[in-house]
N, C-alpha and C positions, 0 to 999 in steps of 0.2 A: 258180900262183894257187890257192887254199884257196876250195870251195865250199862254201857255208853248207848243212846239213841241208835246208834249204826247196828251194835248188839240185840237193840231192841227189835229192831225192821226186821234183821234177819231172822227172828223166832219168827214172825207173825205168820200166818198161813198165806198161801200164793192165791190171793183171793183181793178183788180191788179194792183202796183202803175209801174205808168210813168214817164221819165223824159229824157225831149230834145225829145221828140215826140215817146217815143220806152218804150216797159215793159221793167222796170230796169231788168227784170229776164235772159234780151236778152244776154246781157254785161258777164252775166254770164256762159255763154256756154262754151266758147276757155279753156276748163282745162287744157288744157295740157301747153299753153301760161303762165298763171299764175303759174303753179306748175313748170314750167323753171325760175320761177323769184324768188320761195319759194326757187329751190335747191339752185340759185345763192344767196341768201340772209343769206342762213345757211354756206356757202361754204367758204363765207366771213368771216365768226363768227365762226372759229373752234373751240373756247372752250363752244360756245352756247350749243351742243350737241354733248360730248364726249359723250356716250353712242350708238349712232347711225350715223357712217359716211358710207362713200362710197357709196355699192350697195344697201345699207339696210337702207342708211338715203333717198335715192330717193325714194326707193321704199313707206317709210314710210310716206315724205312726199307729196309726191304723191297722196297716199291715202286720206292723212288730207287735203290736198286740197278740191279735187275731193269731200268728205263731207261737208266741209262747203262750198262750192258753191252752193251745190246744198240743203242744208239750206236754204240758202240766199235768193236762185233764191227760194223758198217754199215760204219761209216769203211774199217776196215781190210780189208774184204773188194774196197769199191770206191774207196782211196785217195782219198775224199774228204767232208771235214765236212759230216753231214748238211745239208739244209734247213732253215730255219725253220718248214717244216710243218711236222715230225716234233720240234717243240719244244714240244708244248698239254702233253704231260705233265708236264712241268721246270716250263711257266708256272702248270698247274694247282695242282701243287706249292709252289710258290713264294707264289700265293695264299692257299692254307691254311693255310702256316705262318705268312704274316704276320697274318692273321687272329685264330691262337694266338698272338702275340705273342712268337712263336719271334724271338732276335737274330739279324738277317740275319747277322750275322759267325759263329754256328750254321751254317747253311743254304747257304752257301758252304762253310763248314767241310766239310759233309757229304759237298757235290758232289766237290769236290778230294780228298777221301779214296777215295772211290770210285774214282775216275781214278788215283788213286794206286797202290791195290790193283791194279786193273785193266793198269797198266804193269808192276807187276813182276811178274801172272801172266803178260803176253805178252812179258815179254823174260828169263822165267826160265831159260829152257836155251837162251840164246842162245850162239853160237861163235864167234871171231874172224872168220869169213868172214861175218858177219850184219850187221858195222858197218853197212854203208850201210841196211841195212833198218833196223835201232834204230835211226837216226836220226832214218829216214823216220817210224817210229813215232813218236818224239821230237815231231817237227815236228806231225803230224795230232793228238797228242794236243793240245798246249800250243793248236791251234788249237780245238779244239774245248772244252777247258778258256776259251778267252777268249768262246766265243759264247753257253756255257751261262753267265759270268759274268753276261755281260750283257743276257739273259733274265731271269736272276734276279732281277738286280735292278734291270732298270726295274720288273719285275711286283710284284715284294715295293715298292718305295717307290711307284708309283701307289696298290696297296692299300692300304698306311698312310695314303697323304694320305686317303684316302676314307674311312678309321677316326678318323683326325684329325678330318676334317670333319664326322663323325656322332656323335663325343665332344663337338667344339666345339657343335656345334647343342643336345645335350641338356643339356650345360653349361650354356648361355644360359637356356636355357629355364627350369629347375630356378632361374636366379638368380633371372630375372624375377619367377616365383614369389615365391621367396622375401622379394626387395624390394619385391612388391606387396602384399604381407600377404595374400595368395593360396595357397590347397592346394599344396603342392608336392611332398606325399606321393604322388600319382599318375605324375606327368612322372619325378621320381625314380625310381620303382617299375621303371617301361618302360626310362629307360634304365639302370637297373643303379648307381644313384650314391646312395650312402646320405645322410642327412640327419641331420646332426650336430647333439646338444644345442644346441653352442654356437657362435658363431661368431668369427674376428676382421675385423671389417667394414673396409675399408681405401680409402679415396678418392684416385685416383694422377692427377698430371699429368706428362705426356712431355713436354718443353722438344720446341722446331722444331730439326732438325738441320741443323747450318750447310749441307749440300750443297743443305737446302731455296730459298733464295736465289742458289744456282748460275744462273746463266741458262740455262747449259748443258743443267744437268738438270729432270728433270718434277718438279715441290713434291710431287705426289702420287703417282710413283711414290717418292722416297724418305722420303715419310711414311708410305707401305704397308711399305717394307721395314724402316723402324725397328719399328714394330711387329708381323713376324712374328720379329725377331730377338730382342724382348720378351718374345714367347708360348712362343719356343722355351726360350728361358733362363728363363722363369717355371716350366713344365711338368716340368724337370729343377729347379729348384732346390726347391719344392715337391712335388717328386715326382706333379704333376698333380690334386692334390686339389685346388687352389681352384678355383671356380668365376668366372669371368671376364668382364665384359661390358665389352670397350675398344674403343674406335677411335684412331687418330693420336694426340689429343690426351689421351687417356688413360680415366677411366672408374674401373669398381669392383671389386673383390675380397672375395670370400668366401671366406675360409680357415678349414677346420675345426679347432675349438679342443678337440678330444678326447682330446689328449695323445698321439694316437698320430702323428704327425707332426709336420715341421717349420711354423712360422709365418712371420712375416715379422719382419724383424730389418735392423739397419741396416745389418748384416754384409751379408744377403743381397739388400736394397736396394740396396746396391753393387755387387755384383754383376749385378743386373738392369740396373743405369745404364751395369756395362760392356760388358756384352753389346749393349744398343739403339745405345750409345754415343752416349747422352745424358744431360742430368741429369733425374733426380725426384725430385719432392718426394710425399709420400704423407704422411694424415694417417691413425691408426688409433683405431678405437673398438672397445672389446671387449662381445658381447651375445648374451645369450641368442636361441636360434632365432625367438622369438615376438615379440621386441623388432627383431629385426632392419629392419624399416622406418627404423625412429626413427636407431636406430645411424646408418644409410647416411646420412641427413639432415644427422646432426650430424657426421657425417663428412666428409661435402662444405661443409657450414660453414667449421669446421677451416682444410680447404683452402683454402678463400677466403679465407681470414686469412692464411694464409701468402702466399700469392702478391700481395694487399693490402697486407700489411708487407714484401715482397721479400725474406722470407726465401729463404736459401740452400738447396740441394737435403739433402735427408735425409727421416729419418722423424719427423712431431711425432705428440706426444699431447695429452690436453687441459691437461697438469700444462704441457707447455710454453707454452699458447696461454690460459692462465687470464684474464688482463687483458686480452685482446685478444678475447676470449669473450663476460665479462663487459660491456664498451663496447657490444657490437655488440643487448646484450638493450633498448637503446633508453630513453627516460627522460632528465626534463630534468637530471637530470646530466652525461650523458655528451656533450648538447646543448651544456651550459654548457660544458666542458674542451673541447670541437670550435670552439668561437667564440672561444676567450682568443687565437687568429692571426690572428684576423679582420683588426686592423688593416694585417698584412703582404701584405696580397692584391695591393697593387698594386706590390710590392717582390720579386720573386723572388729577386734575387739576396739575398737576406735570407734565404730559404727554402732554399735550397741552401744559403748556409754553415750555419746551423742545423743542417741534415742532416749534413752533412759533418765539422762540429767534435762533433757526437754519434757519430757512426762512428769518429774516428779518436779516441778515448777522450779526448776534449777538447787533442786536441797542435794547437796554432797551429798549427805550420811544417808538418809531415803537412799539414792543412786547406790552409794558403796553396799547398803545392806538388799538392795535389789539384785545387784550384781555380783554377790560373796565377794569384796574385794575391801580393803583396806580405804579410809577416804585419803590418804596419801594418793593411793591409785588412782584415784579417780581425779584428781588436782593434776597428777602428771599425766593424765590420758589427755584432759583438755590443753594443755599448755602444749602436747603432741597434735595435735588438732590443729590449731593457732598457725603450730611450725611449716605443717603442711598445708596448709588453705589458709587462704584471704579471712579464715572467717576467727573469730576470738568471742569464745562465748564467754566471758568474761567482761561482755560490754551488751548494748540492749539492743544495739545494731546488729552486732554479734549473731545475737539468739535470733532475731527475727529472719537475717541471711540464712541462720542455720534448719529452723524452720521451714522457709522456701524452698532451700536448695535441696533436701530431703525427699521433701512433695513432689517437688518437681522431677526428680531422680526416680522414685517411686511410680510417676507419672507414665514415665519413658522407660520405664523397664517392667512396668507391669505390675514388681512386687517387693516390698519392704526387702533391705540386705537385714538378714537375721545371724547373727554368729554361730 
């Protein structure tokens, strides 16, 4: 039977481990040797660790050196992975580079290379009679390579969420600002976020995600995770420039229109819907800094109109919502075209085919099989239609009155008549 390396450590005597006639711990002395080979290894790899070059990536990895060697030389003097005490500098570590916004896939990088180095000074003038020792070594390394992992990186992603957290809070605030008609030149200043000419003002609704009606599941724990899967996919597809004020059901967006970044796009709309893995609708207004109040108004307008007409999930603008804009500015016109259905109030099913022989681009049988009914029925629902109102969708004036008057009705009462 074939004992695994880890089998093999554990026979050995509790006595420091050797190999090629010297304590592997010996190898590990020259730091400054190996921390010359660390800078020249990163020096190579300049986008390894954008976060930390020059005097400040030597000096850092210098440090990270100088630590895990002398891990190492620990380990191997007493065959076994340090403590978690003796891990504040790795954590320290770890915290600062996430700070610098060092790529934890960096900083990991770093660690493993060093342990890297560090193996093949201690197994360099090893002999055939050292096998069970390099093993040994083998084993305590890889062990200690998986503890410094995971040091690493719970400490680096707690520090982020709490960089996250102190972004999102100045975020907010800088918006508030800004959609108050409020100084936002100060909030800005403190937290490091510039304040763009211009803006593209954006008013978003998150549709409920089906798991939310799960009985099984909490409504409000899977309406917090639709929207942190929202904020994540917003921050990457934006590259973090908008500034953001959402909850669950959705909220505002400020994106700078400075030309120096991406906007929002229906390309990237989709993309946000598949990330949340739900639909939105978003309606966008473009406007100077100073205007920005107004913008966010009519922006949320917009959106009432969509979600009032049941449009479908995308991006509108006001080109697409012109008539449906225009109705809503009030005036006995739009009164007069909201009252031409009046007579059908006490008739729904009248109201539903209506809706439904307008949706389905005026096809009977579509409409009849939409509506389980007969296309007889549906020929005598409109000619019932016709009897009661001015309006005869059977002509193209017809449909277009029918059209309006609908909208318009919808408009002034807030919500589709549904049977």
């Amino acid at each position: 039977m074939t004992n695994s390396a880890l089998d093999l450590s554990a026979e050995l005597p509790d006595a420091a481990l050797e190999i090629g006639g010297f304590r592997a711990s010996v190898s590990l002395r020259n730091t400054d040797r190996v921390a010359s080979r660390m800078v020249g290894y990163f020096d190579s790899r300049t986008n390894a660790c954008p976060g930390a070059t020059g005097e400040q990536l030597r000096g850092d990895v210098t440090r990270l050196t100088e630590n895990c060697l002398a891990l190492a030389a620990e380990m191997f003097d007493r065959r076994a992975v340090p403590g978690a005490e003796r891990f504040g500098e790795i954590r320290d570590a770890a915290s600062r580079w996430a700070r610098q916004s060092v790529p934890l896939g960096a900083v990991l990088s770093a660690y493993h290379e060093g342990l890297r180095i560090a193996f093949g000074l201690v197994t360099a003038h090893a002999g055939a009679e050292d096998v069970r020792e390099v093993m040994a070594a083998t084993d305590l390394l890889l062990a200690l390579l998986a503890a410094i992992t995971a040091e690493i990186s719970e400490v680096y992603l707690d520090e982020q969420q709490v960089a996250d957290r102190e972004h999102q809070t100045a975020a907010q605030t800088v918006a508030s600002a800004l959609l108050g008609g409020r100084g936002a030149e100060a909030p800005a200043r403190q937290a490091g976020i510039p304040i763009a000419a211009a803006y593209q003002v954006v008013a978003l609704a998150v549709a409920e995600h089906p798991d939310e009606t799960d009985p099984r599941a909490d409504p409000t724990v899977v309406a917090r995770r639709t929207l942190r899967r929202l904020q994540s996919r917003l921050a990457s597809a934006l590259e973090s420039r908008a500034l953001a004020l959402l909850s669950p059901e959705g909220g505002t967006l400020l994106i700078p229109a400075d030309g120096d970044g991406p906007l929002l796009t229906p390309e990237i709309l989709t993309l946000l819907s598949e990330a949340a893995q739900v639909p939105l609708r978003a309606a966008v207004v473009d406007s100077v800094t100073d205007e920005v109040p107004a913008a966010a108004r009519q922006a949320h307008e917009l959106l009432g109109l969509v979600q009032v007409g049941a449009r479908g999930p995308g991006l509108y603008r006001m080109a697409d919502l012109a008539v449906e804009y225009q109705l809503t500015r009030g005036g006995p016109a739009g009164h007069r075209i909201a009252t031409v259905l009046d007579p059908l109030d006490d008739h729904p099913e009248l109201f539903a085919t209506m809706r439904a022989y307008l949706g389905n681009d005026m096809n009977r049988r579509l409409t009849a099989r939409q509506l389980y009914v007969h296309p007889n029925t549906v020929d005598y629902r409109l000619r019932r239609i016709a009897q009661l109102t001015p309006i005869d969708l059977a002509t193209s004036a017809g449909i277009s009155q029918a059209a309006i008057a609908l909208l318009a009705r919808d408009l002034e009462r807030g919500v589709p008549d549904r049977p």
